[in-house]
N, C-alpha and C positions, 0 to 999 in steps of 0.2 A: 401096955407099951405098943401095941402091936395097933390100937385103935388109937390113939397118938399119934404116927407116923402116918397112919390113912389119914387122918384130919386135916396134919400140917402140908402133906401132898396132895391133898385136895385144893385148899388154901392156895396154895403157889397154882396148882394149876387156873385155875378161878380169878387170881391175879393177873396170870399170864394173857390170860383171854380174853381180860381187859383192857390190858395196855396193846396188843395187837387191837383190839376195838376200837380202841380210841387214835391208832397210830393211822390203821385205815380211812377213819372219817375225817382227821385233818388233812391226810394225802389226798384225799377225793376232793376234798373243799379249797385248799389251794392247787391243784390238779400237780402235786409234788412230782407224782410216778409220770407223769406225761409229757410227751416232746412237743416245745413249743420253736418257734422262728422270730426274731427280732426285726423291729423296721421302724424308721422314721415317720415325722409328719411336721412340718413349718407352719404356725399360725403366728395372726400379728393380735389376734384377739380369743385367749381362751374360755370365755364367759364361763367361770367358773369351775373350769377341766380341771384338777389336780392328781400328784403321783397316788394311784392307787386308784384311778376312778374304770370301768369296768370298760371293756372292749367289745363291740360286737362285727362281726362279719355276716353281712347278708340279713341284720336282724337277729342274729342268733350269737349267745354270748363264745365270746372266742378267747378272752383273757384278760389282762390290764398293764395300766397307764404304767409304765417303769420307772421316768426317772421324766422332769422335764428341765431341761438348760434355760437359763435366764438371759437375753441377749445384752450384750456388751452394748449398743449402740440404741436410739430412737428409732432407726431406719431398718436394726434387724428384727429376727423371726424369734418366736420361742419354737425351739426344736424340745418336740414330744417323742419320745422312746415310748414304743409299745409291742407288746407282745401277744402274738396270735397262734394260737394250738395248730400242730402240726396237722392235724387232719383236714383243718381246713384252707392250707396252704395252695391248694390247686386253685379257690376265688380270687387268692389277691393276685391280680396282674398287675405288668407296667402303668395300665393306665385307671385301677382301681382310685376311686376320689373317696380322702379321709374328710370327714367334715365332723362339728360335734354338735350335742341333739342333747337332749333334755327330757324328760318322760313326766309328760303333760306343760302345764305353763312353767308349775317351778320348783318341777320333780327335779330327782338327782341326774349328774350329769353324765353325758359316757360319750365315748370315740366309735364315732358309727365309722367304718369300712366297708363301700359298696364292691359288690364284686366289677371286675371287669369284664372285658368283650373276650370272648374264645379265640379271637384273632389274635389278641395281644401276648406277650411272652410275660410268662408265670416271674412275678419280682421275688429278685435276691434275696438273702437276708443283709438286715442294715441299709435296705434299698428307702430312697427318699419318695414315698408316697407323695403324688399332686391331692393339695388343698383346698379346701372351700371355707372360707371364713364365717361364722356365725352371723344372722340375720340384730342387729341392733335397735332395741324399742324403742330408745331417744331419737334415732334418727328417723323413724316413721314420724314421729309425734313433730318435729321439728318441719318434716314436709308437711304432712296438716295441716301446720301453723301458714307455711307459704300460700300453701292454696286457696286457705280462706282469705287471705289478705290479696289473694289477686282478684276473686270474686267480687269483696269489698271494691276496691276499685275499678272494677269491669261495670259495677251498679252505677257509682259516683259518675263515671263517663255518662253513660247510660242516659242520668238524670238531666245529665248539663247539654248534652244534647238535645230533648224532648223540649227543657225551656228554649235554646235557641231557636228551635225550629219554627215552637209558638208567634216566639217577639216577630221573627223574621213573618209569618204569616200575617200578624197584623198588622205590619208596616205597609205591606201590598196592600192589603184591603184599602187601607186609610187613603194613599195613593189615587188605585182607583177610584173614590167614591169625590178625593177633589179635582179628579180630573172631569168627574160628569157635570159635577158641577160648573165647571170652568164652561165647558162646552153648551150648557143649557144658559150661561148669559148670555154668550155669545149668539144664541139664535134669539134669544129677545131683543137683545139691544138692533140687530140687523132689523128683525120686523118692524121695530118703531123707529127708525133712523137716523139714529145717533151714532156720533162717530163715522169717519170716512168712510166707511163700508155702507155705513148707512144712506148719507151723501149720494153715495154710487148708486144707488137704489133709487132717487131720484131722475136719472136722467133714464128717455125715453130708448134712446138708444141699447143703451147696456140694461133693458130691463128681463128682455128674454133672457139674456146669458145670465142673468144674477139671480133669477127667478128658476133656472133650471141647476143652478150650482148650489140655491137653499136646497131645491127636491131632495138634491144629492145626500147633502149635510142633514139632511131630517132622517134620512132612510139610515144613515152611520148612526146617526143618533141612538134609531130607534133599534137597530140592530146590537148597540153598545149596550142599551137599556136591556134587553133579552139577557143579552151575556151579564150583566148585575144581575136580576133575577135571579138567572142561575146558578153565580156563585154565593148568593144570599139563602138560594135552597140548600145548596150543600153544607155551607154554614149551618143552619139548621139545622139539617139532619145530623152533621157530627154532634152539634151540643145536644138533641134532642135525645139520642141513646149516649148520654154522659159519657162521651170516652176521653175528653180530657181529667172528669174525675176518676175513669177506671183507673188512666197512666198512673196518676197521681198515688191510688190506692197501692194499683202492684209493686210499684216503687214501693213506697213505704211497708208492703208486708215483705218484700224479699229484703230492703235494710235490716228489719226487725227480724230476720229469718237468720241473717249476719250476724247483727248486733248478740242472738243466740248462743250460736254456734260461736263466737270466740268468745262469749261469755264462759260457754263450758272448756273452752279448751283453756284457758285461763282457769277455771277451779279444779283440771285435770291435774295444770302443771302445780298450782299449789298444794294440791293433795300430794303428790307426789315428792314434792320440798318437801313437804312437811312430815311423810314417810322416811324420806332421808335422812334424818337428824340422828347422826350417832349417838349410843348412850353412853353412859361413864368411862365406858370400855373402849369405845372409840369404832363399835360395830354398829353400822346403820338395823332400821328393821329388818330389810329385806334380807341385810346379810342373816340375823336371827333364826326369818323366818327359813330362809332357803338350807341354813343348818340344821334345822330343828328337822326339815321334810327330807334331809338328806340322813339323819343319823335314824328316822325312822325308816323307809325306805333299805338302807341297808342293815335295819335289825332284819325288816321280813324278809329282806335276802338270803340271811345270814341262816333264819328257821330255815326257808323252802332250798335254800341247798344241802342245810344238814338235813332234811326228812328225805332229800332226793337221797343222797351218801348213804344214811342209811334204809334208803328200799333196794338200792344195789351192794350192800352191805353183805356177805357171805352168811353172816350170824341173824340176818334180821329178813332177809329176802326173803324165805318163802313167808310170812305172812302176808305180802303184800301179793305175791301169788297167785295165792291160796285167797285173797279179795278178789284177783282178775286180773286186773294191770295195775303196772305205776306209770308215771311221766313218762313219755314218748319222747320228748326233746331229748338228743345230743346224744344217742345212742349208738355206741361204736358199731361201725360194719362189722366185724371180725365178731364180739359180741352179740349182735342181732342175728347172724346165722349159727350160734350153736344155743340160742334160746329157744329150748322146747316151747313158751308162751306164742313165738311168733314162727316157730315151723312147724307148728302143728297140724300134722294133715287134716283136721273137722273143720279148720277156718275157711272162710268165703275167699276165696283168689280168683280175679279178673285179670286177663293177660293182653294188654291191648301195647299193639305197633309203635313205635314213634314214629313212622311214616305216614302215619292214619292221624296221629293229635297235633303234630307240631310243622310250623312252616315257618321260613325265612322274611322275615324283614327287610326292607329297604337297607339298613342297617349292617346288613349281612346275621344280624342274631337270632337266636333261635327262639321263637313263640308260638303260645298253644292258638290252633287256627279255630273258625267257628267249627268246622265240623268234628276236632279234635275235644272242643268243650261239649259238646254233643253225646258226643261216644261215652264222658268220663260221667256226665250226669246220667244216662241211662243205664251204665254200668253198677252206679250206685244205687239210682232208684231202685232196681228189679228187689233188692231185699228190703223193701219196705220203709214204715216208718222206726222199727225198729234199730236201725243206725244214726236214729241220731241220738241216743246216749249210748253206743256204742266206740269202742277203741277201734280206731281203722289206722292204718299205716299205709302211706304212700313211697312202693319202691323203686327208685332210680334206674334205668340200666343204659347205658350208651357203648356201642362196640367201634369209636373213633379209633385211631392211632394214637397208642399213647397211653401210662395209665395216668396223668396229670388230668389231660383233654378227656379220659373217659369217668376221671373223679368230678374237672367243672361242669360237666355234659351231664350227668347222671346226678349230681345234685340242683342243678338249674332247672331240670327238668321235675324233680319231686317237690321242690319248692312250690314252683307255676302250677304243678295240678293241686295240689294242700291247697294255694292262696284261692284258688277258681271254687273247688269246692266248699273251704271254710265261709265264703261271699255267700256261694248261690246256694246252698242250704241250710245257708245260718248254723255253724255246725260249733261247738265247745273246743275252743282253740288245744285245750289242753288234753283233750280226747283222739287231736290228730296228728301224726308224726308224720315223719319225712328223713329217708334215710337213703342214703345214696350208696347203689351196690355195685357201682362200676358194670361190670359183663357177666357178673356172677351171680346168678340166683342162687337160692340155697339149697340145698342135695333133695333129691327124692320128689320134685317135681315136674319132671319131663321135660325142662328146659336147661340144658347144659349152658348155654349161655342165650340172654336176653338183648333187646336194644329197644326200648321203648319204658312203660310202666307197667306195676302191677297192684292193683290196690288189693288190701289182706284188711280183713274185721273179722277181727277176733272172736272167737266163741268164747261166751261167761265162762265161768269155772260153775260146775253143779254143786 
């Protein structure tokens, strides 16, 4: 009887420990235990945003789509409700821009929130974010089309010009060539004296003046003749390096260069009609395709957040430990300093200024300067090649007024060294964190408070 009641209280316990299991990894997976803040966003074009699609702040996932209102009118907005975790509340300001984004060509969709300027005042809850409307394919394709068609006729000009120019060239020549001749009977028929001019030539008197007015007219003559010569050379030499056939070629290969390119853009647009075509159901491909990459998409979601849930899991955590590390992303402050993994005194700690990496902008904002990326890559070289499969964590600290201005300050600042280092040493995105500690480093390292960074790589587990 007695091993009976150990079985059956076994049992229940065993049960118990399961449905807390499982009660923790769906509270972790829709973040249920966590304080989030509410806020708007006005678009006139959602490119396939819907309620439930994932939120991010700063690149980093912050929560989701809530609810989205359908506008009453042609002229209105669809107002998006969305919802951003409390900790990251200090990035969204007044003048943070919501825009939506896409993960690759036509990956699944989400609500990017860029943070704002440290000048701006931290937004409300239920505050109307400023918008940026999604970038539209059809409308690139449609200017394409304009440009080619102005090209096209930019040629056509072109063409009608180069003929005019010709006709107009050979109507001079012709001109010229019967005016010599005009001029060349005229001194025959004077020589042999015909015609009153001629006449004139007979009498003694008027023979000097008529004999030195031929001189005249022979030297024009011969002077005119010259100038034929030498526009019959240049005649010449244009046809002789064929540049009336070159005109002629490049013309006809920039047409056919035309006639091309809106050949293609013409089987672009037909592809694309023809892509269009709804099936029975009344869903084009695209749509198909873009649901088929979005319900996969959020299965792998769906795994990498439950294996994240449970590597912070109470029951399943130290195995992942007792590996080294897990996921670095999204790691509470308050968390991050009471984890023996990352306040372990054997770990590598570099404690460099923010007065040393970071300078002001035109802008008034704050960015890492050259000699600030200087510091952070020699900081990291000195332990070798050995970090780069290594866990390293980049920690925030900013001592501003304020602890909003020292949460935006102090996470702005671990993001900018993460993005510089992940760049210049090609480093495994998912090996580097970034956690923003406000003024407070963690206990037992000779800095009661910080204002700058401090990069931490981790020591293996043996």
């Amino acid at each position: 009887m007695q091993n009976k009641s150990l079985t059956v209280g076994t049992f229940v316990l065993a049960g118990l420990a399961l449905f807390m299991a499982g009660l923790i990894l769906i509270g972790n997976r829709h973040e249920a235990f966590a304080r989030h803040i509410d806020y708007y966003a006005d678009f006139t074009n959602l490119a396939g945003l819907s309620k439930g699609s994932k939120v991010q702040v700063a690149g980093m996932d912050a929560g989701q789509v809530l609810d989205i209102a359908v506008p009453a009118s042609p002229q209105a907005r669809f107002r998006v409700k969305l919802r951003v975790s409390e900790n990251l509340q200090g990035l969204v300001r007044a003048d943070s821009l919501a825009t939506i984004g896409t993960q690759g060509v036509v990956g699944e969709t989400f609500l990017l929130v860029h943070p704002g300027s440290s000048h701006a005042p931290a937004a409300t809850p239920l505050f109307v974010l400023p918008s940026k409307e999604p970038m539209d394919l059809s409308n690139l394709l449609d200017q394409g089309q304009g440009l080619i068609t102005d090209v096209d006729g930019a040629v056509k000009d072109a063409d009608g010009l180069l003929k005019q120019t010709g006709g107009q060239l050979g109507t001079t020549l012709a001109n010229a060539n019967t005016t010599l001749t005009n001029v060349s009977d005229v001194v025959v028929g004077l020589k042999q004296g015909r015609g009153a001019a001629g006449m004139l030539l007979q009498d003694p008197a008027l023979a000097t003046q008529i004999r030195q007015t031929m001189t005249n007219v022979q030297q024009a003559s011969a002077d005119l003749g010259q100038v034929t010569n030498k526009a019959d050379g240049l005649i010449t030499d244009v046809q002789s390096r064929n540049f009336p056939q070159k005109f002629d070629e490049t013309i006809a290969v920039v047409k056919s260069a035309a006639s091309n390119v809106d050949a293609g853009t013409r089987q672009i647009r037909q592809t694309i009609e023809e892509a269009s075509v709804p099936d029975e159901n009344g869903a084009t491909p695209g749509m198909n395709i873009r649901e088929s990459l979005s319900n996969a998409s959020t299965a792998t979601a769906n795994v990498a957040d439950g294996t994240e849930a449970l590597k912070h899991n109470f029951l399943l955590r130290g195995f992942f430990l007792h590996r080294g590390y897990y996921d670095l992303t999204g790691i509470p402050a308050d968390k991050y300093r009471q984890d023996r993994l990352f306040t372990n005194q054997a770990n590598y700690r570099a404690w460099l200024p923010g007065a040393e990496l970071f300078q002001q902008n035109s802008n008034g904002e704050e960015v890492l300067s050259a000699h600030g990326k200087t510091l952070l890559a020699n900081a990291l070289a000195q332990y070798g090649e050995s970090v780069v499969g290594r866990p390293i964590v980049l920690e925030g600290y900013s001592d501003v007024d304020g602890p909003a201005n020292q949460l935006a300050l102090s996470r702005g600042r671990a993001v900018a060294a993460r993005q510089y280092l992940l760049n210049h040493f090609q480093l495994n995105s998912s090996n580097l964190g970034a956690v923003p500690l406000m003024n407070l480093p963690p206990s037992g390292f000779g800095h009661p408070t910080w204002d700058g960074i401090c990069i931490v790589v981790l020591k293996p587990k043996g």
